[in-house]
C-alpha positions in Angstrom: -202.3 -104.4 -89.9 -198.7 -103.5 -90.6 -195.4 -104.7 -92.3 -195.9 -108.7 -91.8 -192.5 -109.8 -92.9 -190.4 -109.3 -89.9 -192.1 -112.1 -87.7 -193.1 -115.4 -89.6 -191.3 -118.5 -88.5 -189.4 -120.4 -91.2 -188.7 -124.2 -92.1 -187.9 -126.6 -89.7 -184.9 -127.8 -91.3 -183.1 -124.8 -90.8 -182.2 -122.4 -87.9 -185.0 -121.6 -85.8 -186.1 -117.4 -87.1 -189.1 -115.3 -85.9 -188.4 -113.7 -89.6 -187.7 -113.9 -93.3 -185.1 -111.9 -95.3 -186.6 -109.6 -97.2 -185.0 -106.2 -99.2 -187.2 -103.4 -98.1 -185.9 -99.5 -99.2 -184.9 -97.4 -96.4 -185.3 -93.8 -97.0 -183.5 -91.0 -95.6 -185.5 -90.0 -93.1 -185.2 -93.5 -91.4 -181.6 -94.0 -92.3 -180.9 -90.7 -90.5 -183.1 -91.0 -87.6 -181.9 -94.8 -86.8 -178.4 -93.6 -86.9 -179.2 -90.9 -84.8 -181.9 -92.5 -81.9 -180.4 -96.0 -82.1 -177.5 -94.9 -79.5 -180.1 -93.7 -77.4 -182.9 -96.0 -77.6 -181.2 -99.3 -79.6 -180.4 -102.7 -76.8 -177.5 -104.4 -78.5 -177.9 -108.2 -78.6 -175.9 -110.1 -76.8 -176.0 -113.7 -75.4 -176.8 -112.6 -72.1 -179.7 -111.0 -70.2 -180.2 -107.7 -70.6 -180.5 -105.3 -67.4 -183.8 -103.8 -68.7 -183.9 -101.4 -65.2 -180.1 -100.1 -67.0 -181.5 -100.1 -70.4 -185.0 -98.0 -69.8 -183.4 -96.1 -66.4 -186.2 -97.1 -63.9 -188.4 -100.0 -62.7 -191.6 -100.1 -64.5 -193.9 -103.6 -65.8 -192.3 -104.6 -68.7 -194.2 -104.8 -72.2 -192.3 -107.2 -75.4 -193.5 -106.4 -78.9 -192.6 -109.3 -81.2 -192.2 -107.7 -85.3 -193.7 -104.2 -84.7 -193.3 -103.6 -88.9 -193.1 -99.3 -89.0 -193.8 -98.5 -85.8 -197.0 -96.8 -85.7 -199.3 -98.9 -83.1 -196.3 -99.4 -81.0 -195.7 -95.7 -81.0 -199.7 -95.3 -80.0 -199.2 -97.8 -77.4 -196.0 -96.2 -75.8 -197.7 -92.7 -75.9 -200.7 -94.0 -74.1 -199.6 -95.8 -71.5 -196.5 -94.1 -69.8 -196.3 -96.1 -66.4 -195.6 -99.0 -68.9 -192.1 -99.7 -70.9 -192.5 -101.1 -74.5 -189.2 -103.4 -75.8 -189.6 -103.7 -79.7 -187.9 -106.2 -81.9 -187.7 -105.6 -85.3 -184.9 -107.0 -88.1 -185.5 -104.5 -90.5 -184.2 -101.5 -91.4 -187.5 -99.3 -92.3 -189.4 -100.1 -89.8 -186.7 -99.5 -87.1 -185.6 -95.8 -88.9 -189.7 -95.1 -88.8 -190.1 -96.2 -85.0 -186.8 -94.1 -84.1 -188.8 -91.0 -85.8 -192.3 -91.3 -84.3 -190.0 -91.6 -80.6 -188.2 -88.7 -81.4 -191.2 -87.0 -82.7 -193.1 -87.9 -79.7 -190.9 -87.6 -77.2 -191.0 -91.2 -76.1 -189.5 -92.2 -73.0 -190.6 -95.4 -72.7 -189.5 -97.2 -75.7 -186.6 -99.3 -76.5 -185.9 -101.2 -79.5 -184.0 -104.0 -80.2 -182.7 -104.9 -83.8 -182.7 -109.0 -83.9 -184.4 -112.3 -84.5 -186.9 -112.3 -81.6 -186.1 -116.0 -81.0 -182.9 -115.5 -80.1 -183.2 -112.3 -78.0 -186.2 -114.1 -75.9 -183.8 -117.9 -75.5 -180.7 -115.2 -74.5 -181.7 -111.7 -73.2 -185.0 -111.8 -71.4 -185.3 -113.5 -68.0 -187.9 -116.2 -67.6 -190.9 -115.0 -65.4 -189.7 -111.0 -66.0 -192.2 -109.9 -68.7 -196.0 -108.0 -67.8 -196.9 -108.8 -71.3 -196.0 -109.6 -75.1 -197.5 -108.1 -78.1 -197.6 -110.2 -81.2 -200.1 -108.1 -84.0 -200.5 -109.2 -87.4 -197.5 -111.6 -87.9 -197.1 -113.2 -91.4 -200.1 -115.2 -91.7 -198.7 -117.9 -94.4 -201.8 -118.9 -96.1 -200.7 -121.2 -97.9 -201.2 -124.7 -96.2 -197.9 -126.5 -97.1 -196.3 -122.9 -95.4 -198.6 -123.2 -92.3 -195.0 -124.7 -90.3 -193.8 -121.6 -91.0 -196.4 -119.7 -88.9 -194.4 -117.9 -85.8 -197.2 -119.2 -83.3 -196.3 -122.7 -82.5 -195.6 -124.9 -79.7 -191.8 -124.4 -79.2 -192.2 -120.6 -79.4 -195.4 -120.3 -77.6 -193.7 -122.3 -74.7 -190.5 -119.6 -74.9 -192.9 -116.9 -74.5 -194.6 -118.5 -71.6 -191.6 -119.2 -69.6 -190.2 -115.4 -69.9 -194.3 -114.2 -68.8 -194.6 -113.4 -65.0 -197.2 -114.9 -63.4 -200.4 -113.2 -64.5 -198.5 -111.5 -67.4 -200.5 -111.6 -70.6 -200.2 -112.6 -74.2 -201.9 -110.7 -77.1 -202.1 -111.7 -80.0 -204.2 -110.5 -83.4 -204.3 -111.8 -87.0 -206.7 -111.0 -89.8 -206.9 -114.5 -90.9 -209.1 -117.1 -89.8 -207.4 -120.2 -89.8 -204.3 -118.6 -88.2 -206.9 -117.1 -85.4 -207.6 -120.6 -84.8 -204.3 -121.9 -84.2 -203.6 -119.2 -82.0 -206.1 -120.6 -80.0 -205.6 -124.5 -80.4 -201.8 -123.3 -79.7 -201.8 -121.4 -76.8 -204.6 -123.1 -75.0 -202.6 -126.3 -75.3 -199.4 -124.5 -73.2 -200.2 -125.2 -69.6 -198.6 -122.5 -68.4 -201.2 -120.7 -69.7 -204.9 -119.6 -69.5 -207.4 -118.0 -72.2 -208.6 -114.8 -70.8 -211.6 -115.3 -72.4 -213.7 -118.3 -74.0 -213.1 -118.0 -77.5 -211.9 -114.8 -78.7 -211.2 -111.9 -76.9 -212.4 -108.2 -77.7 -210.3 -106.1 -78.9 -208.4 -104.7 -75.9 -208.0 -101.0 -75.1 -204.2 -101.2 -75.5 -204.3 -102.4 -79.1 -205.2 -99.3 -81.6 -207.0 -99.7 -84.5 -204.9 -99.0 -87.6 -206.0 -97.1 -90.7 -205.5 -100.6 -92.8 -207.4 -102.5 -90.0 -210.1 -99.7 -90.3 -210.5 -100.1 -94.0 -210.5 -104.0 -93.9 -213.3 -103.7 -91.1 -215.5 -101.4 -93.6 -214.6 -103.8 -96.3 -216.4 -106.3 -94.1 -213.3 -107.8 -93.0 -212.9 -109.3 -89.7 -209.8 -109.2 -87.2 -209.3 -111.6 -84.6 -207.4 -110.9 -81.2 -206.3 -114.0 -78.8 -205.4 -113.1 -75.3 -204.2 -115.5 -73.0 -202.6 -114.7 -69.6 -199.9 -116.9 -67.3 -201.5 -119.0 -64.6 -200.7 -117.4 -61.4 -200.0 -120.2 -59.8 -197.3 -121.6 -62.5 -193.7 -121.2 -60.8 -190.6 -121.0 -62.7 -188.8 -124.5 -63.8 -185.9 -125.7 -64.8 -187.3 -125.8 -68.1 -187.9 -122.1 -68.3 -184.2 -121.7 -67.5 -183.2 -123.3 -70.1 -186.1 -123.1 -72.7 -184.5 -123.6 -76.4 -185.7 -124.0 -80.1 -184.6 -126.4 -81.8 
């Protein structure tokens, strides 16, 4: 359970976000270490797809974390699993400076990070049918019911996300609230493109570590939910994926 603010999904009046502006203080640390790890590890946006074998300097499958808050999990992940490369977006400042410190630290090779609305990267950047997966954990659960449109897991987005899956490419998903878990499901079971992996919930998947706030919340008798749905392998690419927008 991390930062939540980066990835919640604001009004529909106004211009499709994955975030909401927030002030958050950056301290030193991550002011120096974005400066000096962004040249390295930073992928510019630009409206035009990115050459992600340029960017990470081999082929490898190709892992997209959506709001990745300070880094931590996605610096686990990355660790763990080297065959993989992880491609974070996150629009703030602390939580980029903290990722840039735990790949430094680490010695990450296999970690790039993008700083941008994750809408816009996913409509311009990333190819349709290119991604092995996309990590979505703990976004901004908006519990209050007249906020609920503002919730980041919703038809237009889910269908973005589908159309830049490969076949048999998965999406993960975890919130720690209920209501959201179950339009998770209601949402992505009702995108054809894809299938639940499981009936219901899933377990929580190796790949995901357990943070030390989800670990408290559990022995607080708090429960998480994780939602893993997966591309049909027989869905082929469209004219829609080509051209997928929000609007």
């Amino acid at each position: 359970m991390e930062d939540r603010g980066s990835v919640a999904a604001p009004d529909r009046e106004a211009s499709i976000r994955s975030f909401v502006r927030r002030q958050g203080r950056v301290s030193n640390a991550q002011q120096r270490y974005r400066e000096q790890m962004m040249a390295s590890i930073g992928v510019p946006y630009r409206a035009a797809l990115v050459d992600l074998d340029a960017a990470f300097a081999r082929t490898a499958p190709r892992i997209l974390e959506i709001g990745f808050g300070m880094g931590e999990t996605s610096a686990v992940i990355a660790a763990r699993h080297p065959e993989n490369d992880y491609l974070g977006i996150e629009v703030h400042t602390p939580g980029v400076g903290s990722l840039c410190k735990l790949v430094a630290e680490l010695g990450l090779q296999n970690q790039r990070i993008i700083q941008h609305d994750a809408v816009e990267v996913l409509r311009d950047m990333i190819a349709p049918a290119s991604l092995a997966g996309v990590h979505i954990f703990f976004p901004d659960p908006w519990p209050k019911k007249r906020h609920h449109k503002r919730r980041l897991l919703q038809e237009p987005f889910v269908a973005l996300l589908a159309s830049r899956l490969r076949p048999g490419g998965y999406l993960h998903c975890a919130t720690d609230w209920h209501d959201y878990a179950e339009q998770m499901l209601r949402v992505l079971a009702a995108e054809a493109r894809l299938e639940n992996t499981v009936a219901g919930f899933a377990p929580r998947p190796e790949h995901r570590p357990q943070t030390k706030f989800e670990q408290r919340g559990l022995r607080l008798g708090h429960a998480v939910w994780d939602v893993v749905f997966r591309r049909r392998q027989g869905s082929v690419e469209t004219e829609d994926d080509r051209q997928d927008q929000l609007a």
